[in-house]
C-alpha positions as CSV (number, residue, x, y, z in Angstrom):
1,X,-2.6,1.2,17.5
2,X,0.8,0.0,16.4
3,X,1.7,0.7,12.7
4,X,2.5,-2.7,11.2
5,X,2.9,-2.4,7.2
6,X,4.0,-5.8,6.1
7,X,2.4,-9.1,7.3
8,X,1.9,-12.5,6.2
9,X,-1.7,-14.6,5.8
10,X,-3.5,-17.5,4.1
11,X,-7.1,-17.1,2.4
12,X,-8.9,-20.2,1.7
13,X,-12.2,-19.8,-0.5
14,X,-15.4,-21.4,0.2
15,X,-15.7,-25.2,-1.3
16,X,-18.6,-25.2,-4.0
17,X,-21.9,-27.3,-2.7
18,X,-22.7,-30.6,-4.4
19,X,-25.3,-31.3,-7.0
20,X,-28.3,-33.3,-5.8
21,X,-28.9,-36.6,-7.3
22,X,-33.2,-36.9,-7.0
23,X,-35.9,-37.8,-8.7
24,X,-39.6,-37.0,-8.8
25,X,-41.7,-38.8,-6.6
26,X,-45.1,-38.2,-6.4
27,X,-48.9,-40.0,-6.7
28,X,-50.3,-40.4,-10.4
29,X,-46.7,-39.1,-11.6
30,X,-45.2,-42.3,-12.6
31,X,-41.1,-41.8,-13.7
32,X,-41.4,-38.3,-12.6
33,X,-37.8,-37.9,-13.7
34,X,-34.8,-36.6,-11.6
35,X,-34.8,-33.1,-10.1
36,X,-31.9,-32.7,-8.3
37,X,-30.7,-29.3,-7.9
38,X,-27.2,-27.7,-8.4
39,X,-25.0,-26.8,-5.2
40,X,-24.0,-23.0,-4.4
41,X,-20.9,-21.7,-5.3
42,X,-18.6,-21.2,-2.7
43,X,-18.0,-17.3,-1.0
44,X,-14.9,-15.6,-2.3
45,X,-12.2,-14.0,-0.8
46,X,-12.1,-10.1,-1.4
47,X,-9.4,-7.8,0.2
48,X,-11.4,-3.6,-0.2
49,X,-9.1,-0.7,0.6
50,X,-10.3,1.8,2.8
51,X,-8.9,5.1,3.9
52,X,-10.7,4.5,7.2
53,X,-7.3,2.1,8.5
54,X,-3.6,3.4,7.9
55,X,-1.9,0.3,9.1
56,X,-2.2,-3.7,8.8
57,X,-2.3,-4.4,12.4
58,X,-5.5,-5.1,12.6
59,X,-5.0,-8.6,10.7
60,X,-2.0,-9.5,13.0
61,X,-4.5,-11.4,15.4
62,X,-5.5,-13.9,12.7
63,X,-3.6,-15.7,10.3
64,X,-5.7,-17.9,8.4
65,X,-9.1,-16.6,6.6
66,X,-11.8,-18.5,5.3
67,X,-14.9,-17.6,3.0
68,X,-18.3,-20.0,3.5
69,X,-18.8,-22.8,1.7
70,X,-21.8,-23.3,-0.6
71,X,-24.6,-25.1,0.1
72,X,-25.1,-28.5,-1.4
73,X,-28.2,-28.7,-4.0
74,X,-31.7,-30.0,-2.5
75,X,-34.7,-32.0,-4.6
76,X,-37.3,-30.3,-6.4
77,X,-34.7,-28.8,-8.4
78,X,-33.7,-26.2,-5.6
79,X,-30.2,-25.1,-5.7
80,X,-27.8,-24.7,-2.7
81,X,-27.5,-21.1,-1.5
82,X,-24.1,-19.5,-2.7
83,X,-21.6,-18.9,0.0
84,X,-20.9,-15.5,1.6
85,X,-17.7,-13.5,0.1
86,X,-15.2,-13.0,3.2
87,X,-14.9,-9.2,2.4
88,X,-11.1,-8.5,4.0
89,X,-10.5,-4.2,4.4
90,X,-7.0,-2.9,4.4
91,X,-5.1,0.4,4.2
92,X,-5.3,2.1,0.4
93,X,-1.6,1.1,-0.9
94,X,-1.6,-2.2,0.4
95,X,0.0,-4.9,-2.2
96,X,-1.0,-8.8,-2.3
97,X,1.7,-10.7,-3.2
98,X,1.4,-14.4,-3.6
99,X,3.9,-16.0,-1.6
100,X,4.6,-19.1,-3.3
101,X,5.4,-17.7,-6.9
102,X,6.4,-13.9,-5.7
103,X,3.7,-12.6,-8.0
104,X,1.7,-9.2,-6.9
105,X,-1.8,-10.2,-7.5
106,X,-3.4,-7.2,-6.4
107,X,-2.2,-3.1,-5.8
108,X,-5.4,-1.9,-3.9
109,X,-4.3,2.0,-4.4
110,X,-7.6,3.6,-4.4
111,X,-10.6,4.0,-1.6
112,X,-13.4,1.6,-2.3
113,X,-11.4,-0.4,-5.4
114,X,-11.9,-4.3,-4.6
115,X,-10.1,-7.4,-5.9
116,X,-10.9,-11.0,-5.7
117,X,-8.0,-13.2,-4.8
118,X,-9.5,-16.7,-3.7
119,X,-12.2,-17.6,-6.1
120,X,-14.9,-19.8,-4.4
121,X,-15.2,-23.8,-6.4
122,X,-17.7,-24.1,-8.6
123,X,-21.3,-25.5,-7.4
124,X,-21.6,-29.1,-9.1
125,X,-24.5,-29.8,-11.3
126,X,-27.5,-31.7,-9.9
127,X,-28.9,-34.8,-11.8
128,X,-31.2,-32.6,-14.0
129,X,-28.2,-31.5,-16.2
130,X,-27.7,-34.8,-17.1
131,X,-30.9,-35.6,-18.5
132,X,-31.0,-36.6,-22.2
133,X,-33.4,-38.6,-24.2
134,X,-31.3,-41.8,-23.7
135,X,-30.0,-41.5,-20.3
136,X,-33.7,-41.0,-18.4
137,X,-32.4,-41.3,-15.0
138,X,-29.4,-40.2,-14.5
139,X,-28.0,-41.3,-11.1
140,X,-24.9,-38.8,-11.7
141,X,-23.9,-35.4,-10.2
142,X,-21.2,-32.7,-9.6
143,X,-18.9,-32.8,-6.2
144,X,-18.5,-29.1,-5.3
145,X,-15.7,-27.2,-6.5
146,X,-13.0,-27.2,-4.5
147,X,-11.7,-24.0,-2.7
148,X,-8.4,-21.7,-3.7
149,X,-6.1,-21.6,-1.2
150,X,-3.1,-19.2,-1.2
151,X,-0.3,-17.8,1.1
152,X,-0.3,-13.9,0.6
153,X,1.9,-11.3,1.7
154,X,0.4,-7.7,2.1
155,X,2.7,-4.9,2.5
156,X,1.4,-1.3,2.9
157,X,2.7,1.6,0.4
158,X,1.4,4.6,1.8
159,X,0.2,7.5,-0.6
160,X,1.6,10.3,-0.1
161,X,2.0,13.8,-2.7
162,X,5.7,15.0,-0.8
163,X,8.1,12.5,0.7
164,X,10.6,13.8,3.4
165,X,13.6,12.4,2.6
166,X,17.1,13.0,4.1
167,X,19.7,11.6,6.8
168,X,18.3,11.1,11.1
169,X,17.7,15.0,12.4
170,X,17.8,16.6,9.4
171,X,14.2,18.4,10.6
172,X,11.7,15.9,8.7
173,X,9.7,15.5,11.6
174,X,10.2,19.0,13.3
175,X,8.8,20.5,9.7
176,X,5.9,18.3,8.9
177,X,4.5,18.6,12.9
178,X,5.6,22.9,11.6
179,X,3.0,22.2,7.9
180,X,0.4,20.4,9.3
181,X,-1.4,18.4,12.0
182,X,0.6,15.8,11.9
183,X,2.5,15.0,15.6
184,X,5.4,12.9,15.3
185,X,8.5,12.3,18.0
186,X,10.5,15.1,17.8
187,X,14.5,15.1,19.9
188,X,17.6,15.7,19.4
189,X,18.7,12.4,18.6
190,X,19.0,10.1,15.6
191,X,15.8,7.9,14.6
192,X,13.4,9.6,16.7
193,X,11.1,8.8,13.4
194,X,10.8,4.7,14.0
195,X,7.4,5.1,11.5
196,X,6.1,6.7,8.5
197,X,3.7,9.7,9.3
198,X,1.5,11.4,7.0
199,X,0.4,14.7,7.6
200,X,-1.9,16.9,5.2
201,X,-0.6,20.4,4.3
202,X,-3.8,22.8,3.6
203,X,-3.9,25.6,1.0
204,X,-6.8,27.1,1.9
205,X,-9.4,27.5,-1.0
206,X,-6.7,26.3,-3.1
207,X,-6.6,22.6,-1.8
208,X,-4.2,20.5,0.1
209,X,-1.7,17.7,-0.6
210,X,-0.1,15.1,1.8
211,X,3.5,15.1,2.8
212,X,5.5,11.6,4.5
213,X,7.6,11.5,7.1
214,X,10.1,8.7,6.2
215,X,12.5,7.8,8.9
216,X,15.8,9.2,8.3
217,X,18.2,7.2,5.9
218,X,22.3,6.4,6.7
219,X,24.8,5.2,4.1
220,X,23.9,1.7,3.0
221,X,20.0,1.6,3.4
222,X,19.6,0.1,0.4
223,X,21.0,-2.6,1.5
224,X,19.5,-3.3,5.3
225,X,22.0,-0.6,6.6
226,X,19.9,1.7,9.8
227,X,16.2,1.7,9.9
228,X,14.9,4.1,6.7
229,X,15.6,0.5,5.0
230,X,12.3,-1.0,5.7
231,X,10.6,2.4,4.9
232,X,12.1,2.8,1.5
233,X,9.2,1.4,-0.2
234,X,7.3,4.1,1.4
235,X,8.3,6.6,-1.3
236,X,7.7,4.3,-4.2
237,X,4.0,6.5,-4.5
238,X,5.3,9.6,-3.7
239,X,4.8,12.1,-6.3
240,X,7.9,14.1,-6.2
241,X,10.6,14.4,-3.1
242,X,11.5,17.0,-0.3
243,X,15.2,16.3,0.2
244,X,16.1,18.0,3.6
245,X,19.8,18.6,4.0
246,X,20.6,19.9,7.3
247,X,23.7,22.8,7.2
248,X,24.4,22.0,11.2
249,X,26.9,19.2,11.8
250,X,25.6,18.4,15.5
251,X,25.3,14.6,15.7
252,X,25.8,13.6,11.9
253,X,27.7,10.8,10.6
254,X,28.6,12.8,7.4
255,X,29.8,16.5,8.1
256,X,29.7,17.8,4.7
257,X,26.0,18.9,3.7
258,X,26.7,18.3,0.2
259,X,27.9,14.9,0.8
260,X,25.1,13.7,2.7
261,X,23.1,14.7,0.4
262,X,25.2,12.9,-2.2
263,X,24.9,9.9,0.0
264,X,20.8,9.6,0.1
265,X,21.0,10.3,-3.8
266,X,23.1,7.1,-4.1
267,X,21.0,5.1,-1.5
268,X,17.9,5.7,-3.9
269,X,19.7,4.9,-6.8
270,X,20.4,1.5,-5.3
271,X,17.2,0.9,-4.1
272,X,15.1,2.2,-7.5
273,X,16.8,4.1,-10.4
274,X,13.5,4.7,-11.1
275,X,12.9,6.9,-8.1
276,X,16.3,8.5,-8.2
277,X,14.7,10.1,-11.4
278,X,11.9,11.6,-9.5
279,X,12.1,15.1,-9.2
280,X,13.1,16.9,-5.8
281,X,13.1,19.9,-4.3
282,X,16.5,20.3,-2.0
283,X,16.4,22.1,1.4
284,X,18.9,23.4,3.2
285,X,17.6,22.9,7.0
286,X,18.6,24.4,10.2
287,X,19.9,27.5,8.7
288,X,19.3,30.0,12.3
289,X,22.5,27.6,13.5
290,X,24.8,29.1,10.9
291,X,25.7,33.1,9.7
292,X,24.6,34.4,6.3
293,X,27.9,33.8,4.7
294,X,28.5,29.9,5.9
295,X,24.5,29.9,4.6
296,X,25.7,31.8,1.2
297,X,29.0,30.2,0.9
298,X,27.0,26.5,1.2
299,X,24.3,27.5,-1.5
300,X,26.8,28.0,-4.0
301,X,28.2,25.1,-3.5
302,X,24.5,23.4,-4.1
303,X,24.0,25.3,-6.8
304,X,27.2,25.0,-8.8
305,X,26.6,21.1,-8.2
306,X,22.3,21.1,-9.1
307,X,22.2,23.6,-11.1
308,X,19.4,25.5,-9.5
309,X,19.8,27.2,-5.6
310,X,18.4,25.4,-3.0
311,X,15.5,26.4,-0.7
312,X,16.2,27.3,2.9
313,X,14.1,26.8,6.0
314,X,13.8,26.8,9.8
315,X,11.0,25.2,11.3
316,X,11.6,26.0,14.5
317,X,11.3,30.1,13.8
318,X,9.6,29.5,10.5
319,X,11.9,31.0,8.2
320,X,11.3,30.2,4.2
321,X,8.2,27.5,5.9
322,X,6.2,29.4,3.4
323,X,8.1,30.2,0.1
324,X,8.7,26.3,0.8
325,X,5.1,25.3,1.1
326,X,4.4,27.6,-2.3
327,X,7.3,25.8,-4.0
328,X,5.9,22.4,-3.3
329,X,2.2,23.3,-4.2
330,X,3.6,24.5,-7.8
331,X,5.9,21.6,-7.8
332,X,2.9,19.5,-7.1
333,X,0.5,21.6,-10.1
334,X,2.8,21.1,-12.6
335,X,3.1,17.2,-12.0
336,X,-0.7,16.8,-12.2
337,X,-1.1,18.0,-15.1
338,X,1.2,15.8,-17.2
339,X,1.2,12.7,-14.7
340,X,-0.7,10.7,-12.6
341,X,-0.1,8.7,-9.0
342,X,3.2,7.2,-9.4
343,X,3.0,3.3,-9.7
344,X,5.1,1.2,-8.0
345,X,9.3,1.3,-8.7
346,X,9.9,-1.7,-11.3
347,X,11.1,-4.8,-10.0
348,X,10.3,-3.9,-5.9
């Protein structure tokens, strides 16, 4: 299945049934009276996050979705059946935006939540509600409602505890295939990573927390630079960030560690000061391609500039893989129990 996180729809709601305009017709029973019944409102359209789907695709196929309508009101004061809700399942972390005014009219962020975005039209009254003791026959009644109509835009924001962030090879996807189950492309070439992959880390007795693979960022990202651009939104939910910083200088744009990682800093600050301010853990990556004092001489360098010494890790021979994994879990404690899933970065 391909992953497809942003695609473009229209709902139409079901059109409310009309009112019945009848009257009473029966032997002995003279001016029975009217007894027209009401119509049925029409179905809604309702868009349920599952956990069961990680992508959109499934919607690519069909554009245009429409609820039923509701049936129109019969005599003998029976009302039209209401119309079936067209019950639409996406990925938890998919946002409805309304195309024509921009507005995001739904953020479907946990399994099972629901949200009505094309109300069905009212059902119209049948003669009966217009009874009164001077108008004994009404001859009047309700057209159905008409249906809501909108042009959406969903775009999936996947949830994820860690995001990987740093520049193409800096071992994102070599260390989460390394932590979990997850298997994505791994070579030794930029933007083997062309989607995001989750993987879930497991503690044991202790739990487990998800970790993203976001493809690898380049200077100007924010601003449709490379491909990481169309992933940035994919660390809007992330909890805190895993910035990987590779210390080998094989294939990479920027030579300088320390300035690459000075260059993803500023691409997030572009993109969201608000997730610039989330807290990361830095990694130094790679580190069985350089000697101990290269390695030594680098952290200092880090740390004079953080404040606080950097992790190091291999994933390939597994060196600091766990002091990291402990780090992230008591990273990942500590933000639970002041915070709660991060919501969206204002104004994306």
């Amino acid at each position: 299945m391909r992953f497809v996180d942003e695609i473009e729809i229209t709902c139409i709601s079901g059109k409310g049934g009309a009112g019945a305009v009848s009257f009473r017709r029966e032997m002995y029973v003279p001016r029975g009276g009217p007894n027209g019944g009401d119509g049925g409102r029409g179905g809604n359209i309702v868009f349920e996050a599952t956990t069961r789907s990680n992508t959109l695709d499934h919607l690519r196929g069909q554009r245009l979705y429409k609820a039923e309508a509701g049936v129109n009101g019969l005599s003998h004061n029976m009302h039209g059946r209401r119309g079936e809700d067209h019950v639409i399942q996406v990925p938890v972390g998919t946002v409805v935006v309304d195309l024509r005014t921009g507005i995001q009219i739904a953020d479907l962020s946990d399994d099972g939540s629901r949200a009505v975005i094309c109300r069905g039209g009212e059902g119209g009254r049948g003669n009966v509600r217009f009874k009164s003791a001077t108008n004994r026959t009404p001859r009047q009644a309700d057209p159905g409602g008409e249906p809501e109509e909108k042009k959406l835009r969903l775009e999936l924001k996947l949830i994820a505890d860690v995001g990987l962030l740093g520049f193409p090879n800096a071992g994102k996807s070599t260390l989460i295939s390394t932590v979990s189950n997850a298997r994505p492309k791994v070579a030794d070439y930029p933007f083997t990573t062309l989607i995001p992959n989750l993987g879930v880390v497991s503690r044991g007795y202790e739990g487990s927390f998800v970790i993203a693979d976001i493809p690898g960022l380049v200077r100007g990202a924010s601003e449709g630079v490379g491909l990481g651009h169309r992933f940035l939104k994919h660390v809007e939910r992330c909890r805190f960030f895993l910035h990987l910083v590779s210390v080998s200088s094989f294939m990479e744009d920027v030579e300088d560690p320390l300035e690459r990682h000075r260059a993803i800093c500023a691409e997030l600050q572009a993109f969201s000061p608000e997730l610039a301010e989330r807290p990361q853990i830095v990694v130094l990556t790679k580190i069985d391609l350089v000697d101990e004092e290269e390695l030594n001489e680098l952290m200092d360098r880090f740390e004079a500039e953080l404040g606080q010494r950097p992790l190091t890790a291999s994933s390939v021979s597994r060196l600091g893989i766990d002091r990291l994994l402990d780090a992230c879990w008591l990273e990942l404690q500590a933000i639970l129990e002041t915070d709660v899933v991060p919501p969206p970065a204002p104004g994306l």
